[in-house]
C-alpha positions as CSV (number, residue, x, y, z in Angstrom):
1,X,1.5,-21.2,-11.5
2,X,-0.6,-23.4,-9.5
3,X,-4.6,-22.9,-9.0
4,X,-5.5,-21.2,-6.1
5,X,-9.3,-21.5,-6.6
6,X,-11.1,-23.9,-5.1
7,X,-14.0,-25.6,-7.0
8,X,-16.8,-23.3,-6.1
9,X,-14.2,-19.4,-6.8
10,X,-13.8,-21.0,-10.3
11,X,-16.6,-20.8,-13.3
12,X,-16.1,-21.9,-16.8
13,X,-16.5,-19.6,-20.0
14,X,-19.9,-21.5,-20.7
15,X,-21.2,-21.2,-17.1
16,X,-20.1,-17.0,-17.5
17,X,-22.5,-16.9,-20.6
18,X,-25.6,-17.8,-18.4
19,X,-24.4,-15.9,-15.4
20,X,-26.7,-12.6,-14.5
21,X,-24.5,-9.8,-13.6
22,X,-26.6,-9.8,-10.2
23,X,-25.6,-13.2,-9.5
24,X,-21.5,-12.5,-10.2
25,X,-21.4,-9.5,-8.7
26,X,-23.4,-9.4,-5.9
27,X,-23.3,-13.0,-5.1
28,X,-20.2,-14.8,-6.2
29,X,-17.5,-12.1,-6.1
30,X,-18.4,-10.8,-2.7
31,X,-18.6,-13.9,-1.3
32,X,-15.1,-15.0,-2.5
33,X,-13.3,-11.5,-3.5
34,X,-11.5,-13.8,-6.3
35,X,-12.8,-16.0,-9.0
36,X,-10.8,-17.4,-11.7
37,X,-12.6,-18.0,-15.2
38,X,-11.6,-21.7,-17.0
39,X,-11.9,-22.0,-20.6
40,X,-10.9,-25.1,-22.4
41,X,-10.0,-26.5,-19.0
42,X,-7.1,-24.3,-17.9
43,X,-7.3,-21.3,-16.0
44,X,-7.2,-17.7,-18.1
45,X,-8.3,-15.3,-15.8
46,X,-9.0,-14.1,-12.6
47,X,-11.5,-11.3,-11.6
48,X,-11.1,-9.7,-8.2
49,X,-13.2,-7.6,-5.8
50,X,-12.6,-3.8,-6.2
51,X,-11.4,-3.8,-2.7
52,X,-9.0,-6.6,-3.5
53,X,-7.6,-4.8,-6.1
54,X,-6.8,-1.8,-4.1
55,X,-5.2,-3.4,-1.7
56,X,-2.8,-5.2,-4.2
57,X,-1.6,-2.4,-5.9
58,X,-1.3,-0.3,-2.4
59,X,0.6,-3.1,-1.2
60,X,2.4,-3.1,-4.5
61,X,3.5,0.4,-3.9
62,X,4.7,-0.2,-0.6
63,X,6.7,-3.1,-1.9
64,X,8.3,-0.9,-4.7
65,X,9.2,1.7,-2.0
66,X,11.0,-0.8,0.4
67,X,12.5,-2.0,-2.2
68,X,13.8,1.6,-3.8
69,X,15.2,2.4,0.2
70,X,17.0,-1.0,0.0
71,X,18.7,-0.6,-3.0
72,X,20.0,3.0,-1.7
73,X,20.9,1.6,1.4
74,X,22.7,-0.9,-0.2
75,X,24.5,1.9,-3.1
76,X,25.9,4.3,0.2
77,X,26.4,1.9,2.7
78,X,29.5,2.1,1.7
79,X,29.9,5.8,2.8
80,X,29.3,4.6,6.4
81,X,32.2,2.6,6.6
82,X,34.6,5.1,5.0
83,X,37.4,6.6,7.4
84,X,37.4,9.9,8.6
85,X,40.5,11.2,7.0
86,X,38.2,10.2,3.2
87,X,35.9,12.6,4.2
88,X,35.8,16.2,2.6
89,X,36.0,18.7,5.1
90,X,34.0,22.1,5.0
91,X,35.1,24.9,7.5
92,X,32.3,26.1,9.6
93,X,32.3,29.7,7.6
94,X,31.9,28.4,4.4
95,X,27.9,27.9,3.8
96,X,27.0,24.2,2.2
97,X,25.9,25.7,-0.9
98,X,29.2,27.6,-1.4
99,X,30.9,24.4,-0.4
100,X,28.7,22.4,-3.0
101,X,29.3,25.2,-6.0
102,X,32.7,24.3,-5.6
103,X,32.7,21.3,-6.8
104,X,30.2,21.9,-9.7
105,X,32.2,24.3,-11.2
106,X,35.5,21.7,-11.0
107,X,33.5,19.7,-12.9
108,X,32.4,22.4,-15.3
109,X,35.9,23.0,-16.1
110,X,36.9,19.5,-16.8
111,X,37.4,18.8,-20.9
């Protein structure tokens, strides 16, 4: 993964140690939201804004969900494209839940 932080987002582990927590928090992570931490001259972390973090995991979410209704789509599209006459008929007087019993007890009785 490639560094997203420019010079000034990114502080080393020995430039942390002599950080105040006023200066971090209230200076460099509101101004940037993101700030990635360098030790031994690669990147090993990244701490975000609260806010930041919300908004990825709600955007995660939403992601997860669009993905979940696309994979459904995707299982019983199929269903769409079926034929009448491969459709299971129900009579009008026959209540769905009747009509669905019906075919839980068939498979009931199956060995």
């Amino acid at each position: 993964m490639s560094n997203p932080f420019t010079n000034k987002r990114v502080i080393s582990s020995n430039e942390l140690a002599i950080l105040s927590m006023h200066q971090l928090f209230d200076e460099m992570l509101t101004l940037y939201h993101t700030m990635g931490l360098i030790h031994n001259d690669k990147l090993r972390a990244v701490l975000l804004d609260i806010d930041v973090y919300e908004q990825m995991i709600q955007r995660l979410k939403e992601l997860e969900n669009r993905y979940e209704d696309i994979e459904y789509a995707n299982q019983f599209a199929y269903r769409m494209d079926l034929p009448d006459e491969h459709w299971i008929r129900r009579s009008g007087s026959t209540s769905r839940l009747t009509f669905l019993q019906h075919f839980t007890n068939r498979d009931d009785s199956s060995p």
